[in-house]
C-alpha positions in Angstrom: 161.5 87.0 286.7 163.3 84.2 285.0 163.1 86.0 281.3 164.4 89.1 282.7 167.2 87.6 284.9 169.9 85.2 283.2 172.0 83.9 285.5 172.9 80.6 286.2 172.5 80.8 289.7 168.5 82.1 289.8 166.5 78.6 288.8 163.2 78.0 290.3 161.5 75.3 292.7 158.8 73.4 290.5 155.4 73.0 292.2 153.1 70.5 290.3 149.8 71.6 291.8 150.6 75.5 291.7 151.4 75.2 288.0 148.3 73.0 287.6 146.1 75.4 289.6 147.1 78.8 288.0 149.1 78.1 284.6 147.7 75.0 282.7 148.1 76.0 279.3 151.9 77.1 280.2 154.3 73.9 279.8 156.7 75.8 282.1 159.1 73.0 282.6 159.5 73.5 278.5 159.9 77.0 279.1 162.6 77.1 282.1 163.3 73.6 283.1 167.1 74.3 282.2 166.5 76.5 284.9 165.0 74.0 287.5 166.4 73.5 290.9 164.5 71.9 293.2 160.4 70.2 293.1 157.5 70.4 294.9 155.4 67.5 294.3 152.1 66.7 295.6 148.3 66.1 294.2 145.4 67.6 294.5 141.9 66.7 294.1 140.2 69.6 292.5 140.8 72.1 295.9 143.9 74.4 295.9 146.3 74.1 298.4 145.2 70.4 298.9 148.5 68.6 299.3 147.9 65.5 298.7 149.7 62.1 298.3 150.9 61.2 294.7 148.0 59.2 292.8 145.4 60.8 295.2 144.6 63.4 292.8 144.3 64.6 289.0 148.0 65.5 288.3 149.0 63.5 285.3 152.2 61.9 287.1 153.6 60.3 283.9 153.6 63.5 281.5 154.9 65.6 284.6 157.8 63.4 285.5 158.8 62.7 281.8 158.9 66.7 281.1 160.7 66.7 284.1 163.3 64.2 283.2 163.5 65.8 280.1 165.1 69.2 281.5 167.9 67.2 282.6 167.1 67.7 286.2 169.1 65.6 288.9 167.9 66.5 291.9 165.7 65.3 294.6 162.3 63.9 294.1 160.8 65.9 297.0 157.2 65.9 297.8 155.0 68.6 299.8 152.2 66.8 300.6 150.4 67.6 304.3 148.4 65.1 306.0 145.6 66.8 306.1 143.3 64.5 304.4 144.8 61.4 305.6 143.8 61.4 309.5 143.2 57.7 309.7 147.1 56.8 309.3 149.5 57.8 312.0 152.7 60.5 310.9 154.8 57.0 310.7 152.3 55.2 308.2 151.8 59.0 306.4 155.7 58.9 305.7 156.1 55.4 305.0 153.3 55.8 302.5 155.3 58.9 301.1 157.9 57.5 300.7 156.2 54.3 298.5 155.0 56.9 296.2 158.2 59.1 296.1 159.7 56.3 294.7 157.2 55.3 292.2 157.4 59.2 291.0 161.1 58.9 290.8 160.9 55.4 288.4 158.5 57.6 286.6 161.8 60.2 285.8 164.2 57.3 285.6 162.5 55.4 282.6 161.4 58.5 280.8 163.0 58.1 277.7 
């Protein structure tokens, strides 16, 4: 879609463990992150669909937040993780926990260069 449309107004929403799932060998953020207009970041263990916490999982958060940063992208750092696999913390400690790791993704963008 995004090579046959170019308009400044049709971007795409980057998801971390889709891209890691079903295009590895693609470095899509190369490809379109001009393009980029929103994230969806959350880790995953080896299942799909696992939404996990950042750190929790295999996603190289360095590399992803530097080829992030380097698209020029100044939007929220907005996570998608479920608490699925986290039922001994209550919602409040889920979020609070979120948000520790939100930040740490976000000094990841901030010092990428």
């Amino acid at each position: 879609m995004l090579k046959r449309v170019d308009y400044g107004r049709v971007g795409f929403c980057y998801d971390c463990c889709h891209h890691s799932n079903y295009n590895p060998d693609d470095d899509l953020l190369s490809m379109y992150g001009k393009r980029l207009m929103a994230l969806h970041l959350h880790d995953n263990g080896g299942k799909h669909s696992q939404h996990q916490l950042p750190f929790d999982g295999g996603i190289d958060w360095p590399c992803v937040m530097r080829k992030i940063a380097q698209t020029g992208y100044t939007g929220a750092t907005a996570l998608e993780s479920m608490n699925w696999d986290y039922l001994d913390l209550t919602a409040e400690k889920f979020l609070q926990e979120a948000y520790v790791r939100a930040k740490r993704l976000d000094a990841f963008r901030l010092t990428a260069f």
